[in-house]
N, CA, C and O atoms as a Tripos MOL2 file, in Angstrom:
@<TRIPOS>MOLECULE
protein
  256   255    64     0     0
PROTEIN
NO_CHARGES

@<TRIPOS>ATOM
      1 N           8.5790  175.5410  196.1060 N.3       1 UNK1
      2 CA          8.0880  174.1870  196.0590 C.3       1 UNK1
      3 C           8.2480  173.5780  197.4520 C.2       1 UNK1
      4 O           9.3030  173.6020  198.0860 O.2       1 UNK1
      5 N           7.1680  173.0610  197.8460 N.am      2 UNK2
      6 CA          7.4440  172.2830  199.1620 C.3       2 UNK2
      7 C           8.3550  171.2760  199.1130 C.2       2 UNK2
      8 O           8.8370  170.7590  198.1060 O.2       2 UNK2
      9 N           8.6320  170.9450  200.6170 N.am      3 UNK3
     10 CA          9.3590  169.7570  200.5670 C.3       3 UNK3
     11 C           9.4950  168.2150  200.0640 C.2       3 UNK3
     12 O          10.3660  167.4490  199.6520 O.2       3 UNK3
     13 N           7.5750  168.2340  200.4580 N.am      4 UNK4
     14 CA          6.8310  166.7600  199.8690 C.3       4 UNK4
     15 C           7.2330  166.7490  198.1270 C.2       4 UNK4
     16 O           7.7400  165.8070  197.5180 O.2       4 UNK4
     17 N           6.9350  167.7530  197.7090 N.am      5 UNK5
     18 CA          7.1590  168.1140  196.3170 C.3       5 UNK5
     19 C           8.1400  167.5450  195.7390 C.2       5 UNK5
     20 O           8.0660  166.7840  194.7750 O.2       5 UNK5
     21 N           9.3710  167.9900  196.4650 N.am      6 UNK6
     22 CA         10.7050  168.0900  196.3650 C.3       6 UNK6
     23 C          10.9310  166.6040  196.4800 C.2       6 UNK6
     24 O          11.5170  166.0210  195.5670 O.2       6 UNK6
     25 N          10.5730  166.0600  197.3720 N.am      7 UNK7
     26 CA         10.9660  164.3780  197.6120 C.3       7 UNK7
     27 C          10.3810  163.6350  196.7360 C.2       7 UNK7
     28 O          11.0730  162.7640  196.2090 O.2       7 UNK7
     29 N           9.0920  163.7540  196.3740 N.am      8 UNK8
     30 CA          8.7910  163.0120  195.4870 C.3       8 UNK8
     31 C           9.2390  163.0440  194.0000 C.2       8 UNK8
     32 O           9.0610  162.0550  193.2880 O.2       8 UNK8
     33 N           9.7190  163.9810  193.6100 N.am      9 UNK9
     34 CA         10.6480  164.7770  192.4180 C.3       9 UNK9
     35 C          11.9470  163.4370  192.6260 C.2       9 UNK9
     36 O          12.3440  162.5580  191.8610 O.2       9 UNK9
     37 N          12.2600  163.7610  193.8180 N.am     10 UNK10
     38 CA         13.6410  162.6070  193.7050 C.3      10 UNK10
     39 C          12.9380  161.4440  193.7490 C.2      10 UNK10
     40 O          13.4610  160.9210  192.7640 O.2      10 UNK10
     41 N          12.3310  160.8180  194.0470 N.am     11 UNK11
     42 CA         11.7820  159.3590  193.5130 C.3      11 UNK11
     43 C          11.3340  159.0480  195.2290 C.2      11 UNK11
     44 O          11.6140  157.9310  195.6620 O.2      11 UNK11
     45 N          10.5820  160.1440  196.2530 N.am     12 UNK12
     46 CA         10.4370  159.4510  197.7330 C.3      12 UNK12
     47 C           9.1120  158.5570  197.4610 C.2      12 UNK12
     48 O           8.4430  158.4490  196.4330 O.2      12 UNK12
     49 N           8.9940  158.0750  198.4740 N.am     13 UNK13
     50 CA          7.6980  157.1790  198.5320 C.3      13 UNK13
     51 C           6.8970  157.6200  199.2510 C.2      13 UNK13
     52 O           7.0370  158.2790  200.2810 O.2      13 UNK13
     53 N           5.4850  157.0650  198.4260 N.am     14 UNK14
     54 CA          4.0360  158.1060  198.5210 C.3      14 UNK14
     55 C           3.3280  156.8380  199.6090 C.2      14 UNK14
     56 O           3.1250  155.7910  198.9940 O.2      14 UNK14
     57 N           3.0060  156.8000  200.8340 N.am     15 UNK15
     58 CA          1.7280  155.7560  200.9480 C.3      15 UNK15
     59 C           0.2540  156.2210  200.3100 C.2      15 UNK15
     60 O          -0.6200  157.0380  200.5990 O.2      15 UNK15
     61 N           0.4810  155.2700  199.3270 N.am     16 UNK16
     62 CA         -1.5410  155.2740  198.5460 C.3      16 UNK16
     63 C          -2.2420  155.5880  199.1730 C.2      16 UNK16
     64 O          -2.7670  156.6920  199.3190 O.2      16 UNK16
     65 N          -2.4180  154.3260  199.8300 N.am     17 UNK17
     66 CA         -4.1380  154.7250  200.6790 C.3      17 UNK17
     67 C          -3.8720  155.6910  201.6650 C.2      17 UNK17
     68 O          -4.7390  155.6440  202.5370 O.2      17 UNK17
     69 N          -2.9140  156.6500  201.8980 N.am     18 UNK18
     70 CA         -3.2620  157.4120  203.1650 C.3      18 UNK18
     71 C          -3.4450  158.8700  201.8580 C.2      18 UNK18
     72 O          -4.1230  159.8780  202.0590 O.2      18 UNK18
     73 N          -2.5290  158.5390  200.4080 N.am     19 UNK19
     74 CA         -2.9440  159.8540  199.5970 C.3      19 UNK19
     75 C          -4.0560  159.5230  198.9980 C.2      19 UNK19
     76 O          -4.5440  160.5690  198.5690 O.2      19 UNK19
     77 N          -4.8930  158.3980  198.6700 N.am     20 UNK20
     78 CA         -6.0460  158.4460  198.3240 C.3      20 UNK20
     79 C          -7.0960  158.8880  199.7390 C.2      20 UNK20
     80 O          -8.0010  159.6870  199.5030 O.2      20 UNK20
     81 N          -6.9630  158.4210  200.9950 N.am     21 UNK21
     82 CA         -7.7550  159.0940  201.3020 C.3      21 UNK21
     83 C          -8.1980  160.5950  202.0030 C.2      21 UNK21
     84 O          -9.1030  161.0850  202.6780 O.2      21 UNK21
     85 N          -7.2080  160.8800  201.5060 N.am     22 UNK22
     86 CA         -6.7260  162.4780  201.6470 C.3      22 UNK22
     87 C          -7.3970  163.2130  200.5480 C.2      22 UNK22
     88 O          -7.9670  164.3020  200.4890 O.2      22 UNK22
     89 N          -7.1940  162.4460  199.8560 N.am     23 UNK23
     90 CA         -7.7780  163.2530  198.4950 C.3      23 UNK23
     91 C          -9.0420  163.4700  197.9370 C.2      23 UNK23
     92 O          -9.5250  164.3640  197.2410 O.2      23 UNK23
     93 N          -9.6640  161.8860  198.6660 N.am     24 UNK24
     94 CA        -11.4620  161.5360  198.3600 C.3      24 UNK24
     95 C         -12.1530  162.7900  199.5600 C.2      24 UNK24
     96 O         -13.2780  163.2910  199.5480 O.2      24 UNK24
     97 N         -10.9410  163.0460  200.5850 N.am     25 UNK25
     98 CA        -11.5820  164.0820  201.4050 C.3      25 UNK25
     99 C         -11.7510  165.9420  201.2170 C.2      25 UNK25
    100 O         -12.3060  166.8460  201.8420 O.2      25 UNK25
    101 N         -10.8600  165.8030  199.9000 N.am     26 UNK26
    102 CA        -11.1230  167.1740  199.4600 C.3      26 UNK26
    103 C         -12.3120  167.4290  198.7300 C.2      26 UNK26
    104 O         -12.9090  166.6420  197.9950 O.2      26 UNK26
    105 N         -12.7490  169.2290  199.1450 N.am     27 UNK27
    106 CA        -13.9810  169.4200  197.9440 C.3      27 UNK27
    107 C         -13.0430  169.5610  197.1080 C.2      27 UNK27
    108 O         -11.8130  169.5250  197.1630 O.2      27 UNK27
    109 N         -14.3190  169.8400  195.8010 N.am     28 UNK28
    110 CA        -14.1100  170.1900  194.1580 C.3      28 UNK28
    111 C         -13.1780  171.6450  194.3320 C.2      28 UNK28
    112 O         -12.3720  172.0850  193.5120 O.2      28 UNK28
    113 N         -13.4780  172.1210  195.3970 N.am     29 UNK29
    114 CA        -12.3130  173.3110  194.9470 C.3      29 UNK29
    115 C         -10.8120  173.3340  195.1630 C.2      29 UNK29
    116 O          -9.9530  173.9940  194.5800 O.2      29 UNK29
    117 N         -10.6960  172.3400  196.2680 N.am     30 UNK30
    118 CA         -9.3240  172.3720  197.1480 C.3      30 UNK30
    119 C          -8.6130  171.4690  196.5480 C.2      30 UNK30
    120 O          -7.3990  171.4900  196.7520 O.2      30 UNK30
    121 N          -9.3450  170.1570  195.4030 N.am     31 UNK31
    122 CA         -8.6300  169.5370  194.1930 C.3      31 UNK31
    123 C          -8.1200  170.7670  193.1510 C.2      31 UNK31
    124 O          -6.9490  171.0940  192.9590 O.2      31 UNK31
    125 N          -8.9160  171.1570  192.7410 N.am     32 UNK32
    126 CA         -8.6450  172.2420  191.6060 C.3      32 UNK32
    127 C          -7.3120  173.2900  192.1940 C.2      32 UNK32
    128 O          -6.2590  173.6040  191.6380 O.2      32 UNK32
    129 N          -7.8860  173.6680  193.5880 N.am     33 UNK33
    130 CA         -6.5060  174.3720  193.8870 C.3      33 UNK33
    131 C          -5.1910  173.4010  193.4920 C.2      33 UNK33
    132 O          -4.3840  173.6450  192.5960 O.2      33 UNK33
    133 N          -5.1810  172.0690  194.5200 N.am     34 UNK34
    134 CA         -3.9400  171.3770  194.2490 C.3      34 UNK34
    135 C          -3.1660  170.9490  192.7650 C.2      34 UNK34
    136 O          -1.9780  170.6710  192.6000 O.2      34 UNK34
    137 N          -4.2100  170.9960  191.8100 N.am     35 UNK35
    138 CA         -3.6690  171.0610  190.8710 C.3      35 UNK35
    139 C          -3.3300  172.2030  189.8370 C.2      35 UNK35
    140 O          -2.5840  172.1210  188.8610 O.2      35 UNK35
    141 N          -3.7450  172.8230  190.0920 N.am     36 UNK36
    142 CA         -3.1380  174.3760  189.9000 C.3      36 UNK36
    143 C          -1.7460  174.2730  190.5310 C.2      36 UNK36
    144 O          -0.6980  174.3530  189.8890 O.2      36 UNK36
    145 N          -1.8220  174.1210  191.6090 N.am     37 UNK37
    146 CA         -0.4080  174.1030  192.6610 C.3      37 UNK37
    147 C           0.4740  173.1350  191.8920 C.2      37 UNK37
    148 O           1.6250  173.4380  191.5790 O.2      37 UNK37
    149 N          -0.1690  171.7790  191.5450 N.am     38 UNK38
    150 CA          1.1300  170.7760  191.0820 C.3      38 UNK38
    151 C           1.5610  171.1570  189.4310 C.2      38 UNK38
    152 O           2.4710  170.7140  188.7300 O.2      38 UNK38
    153 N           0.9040  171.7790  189.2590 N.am     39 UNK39
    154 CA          1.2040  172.0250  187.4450 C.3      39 UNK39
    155 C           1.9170  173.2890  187.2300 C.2      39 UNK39
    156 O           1.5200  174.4270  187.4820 O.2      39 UNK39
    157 N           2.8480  172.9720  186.8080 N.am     40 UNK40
    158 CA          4.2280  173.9680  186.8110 C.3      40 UNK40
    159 C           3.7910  175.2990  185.7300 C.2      40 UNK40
    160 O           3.8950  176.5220  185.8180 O.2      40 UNK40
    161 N           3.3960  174.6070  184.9650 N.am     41 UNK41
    162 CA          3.2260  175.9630  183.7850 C.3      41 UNK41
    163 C           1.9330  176.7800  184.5440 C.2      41 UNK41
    164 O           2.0780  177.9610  184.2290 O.2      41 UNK41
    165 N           0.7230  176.6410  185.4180 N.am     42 UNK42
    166 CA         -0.1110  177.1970  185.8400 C.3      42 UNK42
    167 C           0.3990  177.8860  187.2840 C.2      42 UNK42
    168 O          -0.1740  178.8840  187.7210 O.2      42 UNK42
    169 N           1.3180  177.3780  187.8540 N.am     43 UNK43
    170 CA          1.8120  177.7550  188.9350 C.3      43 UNK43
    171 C           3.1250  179.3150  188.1140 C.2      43 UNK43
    172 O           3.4340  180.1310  188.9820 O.2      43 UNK43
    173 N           3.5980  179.5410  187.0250 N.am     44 UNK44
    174 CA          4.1420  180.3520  186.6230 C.3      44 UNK44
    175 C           3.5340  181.2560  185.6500 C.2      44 UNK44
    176 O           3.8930  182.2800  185.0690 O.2      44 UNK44
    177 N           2.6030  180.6010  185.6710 N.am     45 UNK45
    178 CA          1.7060  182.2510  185.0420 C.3      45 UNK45
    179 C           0.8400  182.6010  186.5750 C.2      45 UNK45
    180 O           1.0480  183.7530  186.9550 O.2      45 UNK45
    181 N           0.1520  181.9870  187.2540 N.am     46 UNK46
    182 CA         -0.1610  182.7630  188.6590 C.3      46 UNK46
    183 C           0.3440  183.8440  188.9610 C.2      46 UNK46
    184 O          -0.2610  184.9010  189.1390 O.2      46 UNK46
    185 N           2.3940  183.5010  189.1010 N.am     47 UNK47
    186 CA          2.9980  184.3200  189.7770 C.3      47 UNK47
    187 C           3.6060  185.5110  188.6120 C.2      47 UNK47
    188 O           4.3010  186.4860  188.8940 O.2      47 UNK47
    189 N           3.1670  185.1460  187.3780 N.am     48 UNK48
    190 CA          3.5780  186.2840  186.6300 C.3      48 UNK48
    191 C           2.4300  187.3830  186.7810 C.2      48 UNK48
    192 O           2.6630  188.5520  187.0900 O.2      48 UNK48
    193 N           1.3510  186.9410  186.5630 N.am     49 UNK49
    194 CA         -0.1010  187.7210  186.6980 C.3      49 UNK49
    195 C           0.0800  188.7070  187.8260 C.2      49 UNK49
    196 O          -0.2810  189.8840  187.8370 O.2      49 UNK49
    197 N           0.9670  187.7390  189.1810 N.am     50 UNK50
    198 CA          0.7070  188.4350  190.7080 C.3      50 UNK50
    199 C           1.4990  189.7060  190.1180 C.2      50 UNK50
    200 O           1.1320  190.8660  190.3030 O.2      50 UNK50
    201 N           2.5640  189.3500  189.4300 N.am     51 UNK51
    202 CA          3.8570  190.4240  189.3880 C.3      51 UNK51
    203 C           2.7580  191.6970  188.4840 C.2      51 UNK51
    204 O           2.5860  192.8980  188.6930 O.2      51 UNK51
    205 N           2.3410  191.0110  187.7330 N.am     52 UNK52
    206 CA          1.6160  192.1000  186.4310 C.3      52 UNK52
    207 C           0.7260  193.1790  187.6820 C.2      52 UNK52
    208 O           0.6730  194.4090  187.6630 O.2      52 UNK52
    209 N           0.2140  192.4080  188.5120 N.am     53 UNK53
    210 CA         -1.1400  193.7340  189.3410 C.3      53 UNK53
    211 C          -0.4300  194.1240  190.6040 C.2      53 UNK53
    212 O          -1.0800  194.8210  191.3840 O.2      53 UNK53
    213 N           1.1310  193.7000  191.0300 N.am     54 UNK54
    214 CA          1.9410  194.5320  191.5900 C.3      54 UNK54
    215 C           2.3940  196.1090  191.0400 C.2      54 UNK54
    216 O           2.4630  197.1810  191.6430 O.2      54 UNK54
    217 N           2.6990  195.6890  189.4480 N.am     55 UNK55
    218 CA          3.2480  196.7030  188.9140 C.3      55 UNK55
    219 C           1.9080  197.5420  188.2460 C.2      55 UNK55
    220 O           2.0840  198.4500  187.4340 O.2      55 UNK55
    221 N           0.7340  197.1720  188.6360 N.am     56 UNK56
    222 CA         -0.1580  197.8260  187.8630 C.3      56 UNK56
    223 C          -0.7970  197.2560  187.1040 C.2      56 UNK56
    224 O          -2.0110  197.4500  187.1480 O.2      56 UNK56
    225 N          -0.2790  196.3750  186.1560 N.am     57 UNK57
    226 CA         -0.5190  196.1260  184.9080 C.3      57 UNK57
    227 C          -1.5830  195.3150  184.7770 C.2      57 UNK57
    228 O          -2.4350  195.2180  185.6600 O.2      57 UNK57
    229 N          -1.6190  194.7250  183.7670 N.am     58 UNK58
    230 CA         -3.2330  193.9630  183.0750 C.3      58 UNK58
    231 C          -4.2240  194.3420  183.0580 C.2      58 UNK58
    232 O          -4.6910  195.3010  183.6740 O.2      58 UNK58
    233 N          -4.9040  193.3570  182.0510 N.am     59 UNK59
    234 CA         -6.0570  194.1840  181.8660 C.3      59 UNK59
    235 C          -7.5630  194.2950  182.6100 C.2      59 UNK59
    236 O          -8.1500  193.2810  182.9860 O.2      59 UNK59
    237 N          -8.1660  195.7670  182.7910 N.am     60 UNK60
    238 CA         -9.0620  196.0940  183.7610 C.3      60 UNK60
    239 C         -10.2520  194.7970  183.7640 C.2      60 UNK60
    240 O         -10.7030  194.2140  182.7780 O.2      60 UNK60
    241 N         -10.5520  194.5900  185.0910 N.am     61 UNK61
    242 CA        -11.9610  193.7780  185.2900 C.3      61 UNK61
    243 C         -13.3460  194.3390  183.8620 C.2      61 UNK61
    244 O         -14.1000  193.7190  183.1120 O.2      61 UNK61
    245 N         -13.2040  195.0280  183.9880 N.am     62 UNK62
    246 CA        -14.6640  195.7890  182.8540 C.3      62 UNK62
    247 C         -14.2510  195.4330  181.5210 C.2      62 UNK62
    248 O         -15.1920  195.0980  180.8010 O.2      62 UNK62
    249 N         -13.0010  195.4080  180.9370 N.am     63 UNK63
    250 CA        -12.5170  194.9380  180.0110 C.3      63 UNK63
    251 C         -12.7530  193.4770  179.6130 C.2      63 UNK63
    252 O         -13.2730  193.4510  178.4980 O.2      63 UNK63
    253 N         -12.5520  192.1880  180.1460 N.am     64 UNK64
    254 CA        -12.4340  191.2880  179.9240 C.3      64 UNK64
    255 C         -13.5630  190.5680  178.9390 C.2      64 UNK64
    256 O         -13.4420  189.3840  178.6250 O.2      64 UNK64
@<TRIPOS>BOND
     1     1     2 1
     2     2     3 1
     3     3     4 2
     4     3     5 am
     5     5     6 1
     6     6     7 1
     7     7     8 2
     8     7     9 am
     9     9    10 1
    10    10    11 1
    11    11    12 2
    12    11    13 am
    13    13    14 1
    14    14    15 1
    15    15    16 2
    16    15    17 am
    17    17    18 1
    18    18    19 1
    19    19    20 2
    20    19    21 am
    21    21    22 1
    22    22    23 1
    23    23    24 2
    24    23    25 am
    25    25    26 1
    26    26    27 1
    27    27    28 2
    28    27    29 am
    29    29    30 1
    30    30    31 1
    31    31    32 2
    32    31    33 am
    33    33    34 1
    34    34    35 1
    35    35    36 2
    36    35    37 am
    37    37    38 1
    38    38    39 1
    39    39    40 2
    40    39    41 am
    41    41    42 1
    42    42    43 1
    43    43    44 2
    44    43    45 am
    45    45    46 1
    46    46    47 1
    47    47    48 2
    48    47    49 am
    49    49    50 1
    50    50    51 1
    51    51    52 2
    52    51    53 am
    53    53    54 1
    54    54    55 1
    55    55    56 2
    56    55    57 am
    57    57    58 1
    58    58    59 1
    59    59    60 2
    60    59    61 am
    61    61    62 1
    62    62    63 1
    63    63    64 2
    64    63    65 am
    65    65    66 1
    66    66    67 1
    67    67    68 2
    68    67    69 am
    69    69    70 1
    70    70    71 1
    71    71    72 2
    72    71    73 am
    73    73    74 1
    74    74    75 1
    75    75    76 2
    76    75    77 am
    77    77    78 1
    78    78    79 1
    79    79    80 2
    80    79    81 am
    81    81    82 1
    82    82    83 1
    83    83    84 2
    84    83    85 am
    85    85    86 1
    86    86    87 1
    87    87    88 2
    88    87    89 am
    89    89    90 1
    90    90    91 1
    91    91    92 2
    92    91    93 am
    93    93    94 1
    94    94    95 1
    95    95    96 2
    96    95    97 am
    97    97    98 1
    98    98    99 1
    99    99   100 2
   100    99   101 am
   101   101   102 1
   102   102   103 1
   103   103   104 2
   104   103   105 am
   105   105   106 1
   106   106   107 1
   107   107   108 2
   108   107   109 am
   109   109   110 1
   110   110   111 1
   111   111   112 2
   112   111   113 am
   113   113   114 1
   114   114   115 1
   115   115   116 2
   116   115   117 am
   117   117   118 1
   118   118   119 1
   119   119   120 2
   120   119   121 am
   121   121   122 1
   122   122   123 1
   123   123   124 2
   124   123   125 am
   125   125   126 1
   126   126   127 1
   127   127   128 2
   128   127   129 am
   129   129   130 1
   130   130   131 1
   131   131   132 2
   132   131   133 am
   133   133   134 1
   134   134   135 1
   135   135   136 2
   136   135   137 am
   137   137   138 1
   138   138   139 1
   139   139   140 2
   140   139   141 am
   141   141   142 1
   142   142   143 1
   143   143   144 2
   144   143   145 am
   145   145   146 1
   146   146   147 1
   147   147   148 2
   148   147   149 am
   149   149   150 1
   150   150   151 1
   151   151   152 2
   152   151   153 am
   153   153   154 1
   154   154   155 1
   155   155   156 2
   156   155   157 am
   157   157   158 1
   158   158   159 1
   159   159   160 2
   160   159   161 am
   161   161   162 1
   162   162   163 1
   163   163   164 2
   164   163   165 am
   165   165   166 1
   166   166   167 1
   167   167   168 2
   168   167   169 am
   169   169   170 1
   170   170   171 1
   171   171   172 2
   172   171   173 am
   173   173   174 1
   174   174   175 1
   175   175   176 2
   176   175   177 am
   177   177   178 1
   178   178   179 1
   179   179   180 2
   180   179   181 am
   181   181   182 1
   182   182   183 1
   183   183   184 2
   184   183   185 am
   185   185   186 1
   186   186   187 1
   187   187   188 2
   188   187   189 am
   189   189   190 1
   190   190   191 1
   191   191   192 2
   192   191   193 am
   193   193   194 1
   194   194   195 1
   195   195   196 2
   196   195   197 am
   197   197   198 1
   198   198   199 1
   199   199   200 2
   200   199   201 am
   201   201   202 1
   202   202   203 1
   203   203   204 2
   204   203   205 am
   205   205   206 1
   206   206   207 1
   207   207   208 2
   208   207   209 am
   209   209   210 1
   210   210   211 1
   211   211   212 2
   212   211   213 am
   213   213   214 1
   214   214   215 1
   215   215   216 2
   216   215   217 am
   217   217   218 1
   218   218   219 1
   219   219   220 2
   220   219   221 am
   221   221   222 1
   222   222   223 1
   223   223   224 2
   224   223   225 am
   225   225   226 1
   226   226   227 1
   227   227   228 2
   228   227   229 am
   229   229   230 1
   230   230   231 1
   231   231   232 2
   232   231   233 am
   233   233   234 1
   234   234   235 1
   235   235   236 2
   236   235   237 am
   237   237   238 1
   238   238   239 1
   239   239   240 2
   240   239   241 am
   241   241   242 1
   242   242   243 1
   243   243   244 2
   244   243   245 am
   245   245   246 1
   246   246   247 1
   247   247   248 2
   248   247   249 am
   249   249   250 1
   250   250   251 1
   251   251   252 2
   252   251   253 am
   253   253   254 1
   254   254   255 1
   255   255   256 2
@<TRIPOS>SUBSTRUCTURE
     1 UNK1         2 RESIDUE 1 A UNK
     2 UNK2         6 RESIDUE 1 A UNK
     3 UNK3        10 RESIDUE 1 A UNK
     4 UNK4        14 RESIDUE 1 A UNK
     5 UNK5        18 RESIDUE 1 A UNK
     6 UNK6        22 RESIDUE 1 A UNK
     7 UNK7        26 RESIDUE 1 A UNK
     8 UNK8        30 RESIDUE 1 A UNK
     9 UNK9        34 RESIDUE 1 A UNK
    10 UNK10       38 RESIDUE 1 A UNK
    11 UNK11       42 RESIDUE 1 A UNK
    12 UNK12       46 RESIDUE 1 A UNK
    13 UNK13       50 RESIDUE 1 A UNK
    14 UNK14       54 RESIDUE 1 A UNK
    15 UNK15       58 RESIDUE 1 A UNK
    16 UNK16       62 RESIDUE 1 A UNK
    17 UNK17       66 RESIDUE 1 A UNK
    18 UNK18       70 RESIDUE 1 A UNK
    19 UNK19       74 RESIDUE 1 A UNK
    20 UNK20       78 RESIDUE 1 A UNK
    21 UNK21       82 RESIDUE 1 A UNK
    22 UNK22       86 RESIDUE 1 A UNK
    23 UNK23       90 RESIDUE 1 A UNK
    24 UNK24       94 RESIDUE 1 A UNK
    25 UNK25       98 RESIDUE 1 A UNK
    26 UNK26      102 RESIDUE 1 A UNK
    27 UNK27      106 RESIDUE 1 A UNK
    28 UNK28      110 RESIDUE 1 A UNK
    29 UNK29      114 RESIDUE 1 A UNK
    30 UNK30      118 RESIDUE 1 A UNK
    31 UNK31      122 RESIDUE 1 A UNK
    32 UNK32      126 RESIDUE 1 A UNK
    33 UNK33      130 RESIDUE 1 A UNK
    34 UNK34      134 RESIDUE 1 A UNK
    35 UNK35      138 RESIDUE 1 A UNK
    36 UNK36      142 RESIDUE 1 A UNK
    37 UNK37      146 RESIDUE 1 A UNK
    38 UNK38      150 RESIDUE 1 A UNK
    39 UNK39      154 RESIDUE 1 A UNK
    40 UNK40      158 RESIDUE 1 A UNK
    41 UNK41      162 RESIDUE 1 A UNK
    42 UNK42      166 RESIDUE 1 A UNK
    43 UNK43      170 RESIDUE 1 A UNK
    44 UNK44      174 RESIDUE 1 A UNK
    45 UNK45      178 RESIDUE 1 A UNK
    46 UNK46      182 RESIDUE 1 A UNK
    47 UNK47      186 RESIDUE 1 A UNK
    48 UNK48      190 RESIDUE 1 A UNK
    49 UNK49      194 RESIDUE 1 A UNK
    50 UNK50      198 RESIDUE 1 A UNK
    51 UNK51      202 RESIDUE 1 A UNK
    52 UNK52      206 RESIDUE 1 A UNK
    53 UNK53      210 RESIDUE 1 A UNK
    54 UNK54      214 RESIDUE 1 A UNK
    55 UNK55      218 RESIDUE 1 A UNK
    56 UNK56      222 RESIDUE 1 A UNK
    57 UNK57      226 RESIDUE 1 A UNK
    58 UNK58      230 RESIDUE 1 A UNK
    59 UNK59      234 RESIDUE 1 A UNK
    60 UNK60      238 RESIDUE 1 A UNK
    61 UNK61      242 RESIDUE 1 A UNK
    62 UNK62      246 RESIDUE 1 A UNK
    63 UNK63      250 RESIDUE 1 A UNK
    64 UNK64      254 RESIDUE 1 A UNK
């Protein structure tokens, strides 16, 4: 978890308008990434998946 993460977890302070306009400046994908990133349960299946096609595992592309 980053640091920003981390601070705001303890209660740091966000300036709005510099995170709103940070945010109106992302595309549709680099939102979707960040929230993938901020959502804990999607951020721990990512890294279980990564572990699964380290060890081999899951199931084949042709399969799905």
């Amino acid at each position: 978890m980053s640091k920003a993460l981390k601070a705001l977890e303890k209660g740091g302070l966000v300036h709005l308008e510099r995170l709103g306009s940070i945010l109106r400046g992302l595309t549709p994908e680099e939102l979707e990434t960040l929230e993938l990133l901020l959502d804990r349960r999607a951020s721990a299946t990512i890294r279980h998946s990564l572990k699964e096609l380290d060890r081999g595992e899951g199931i084949p592309r042709e399969k799905w």
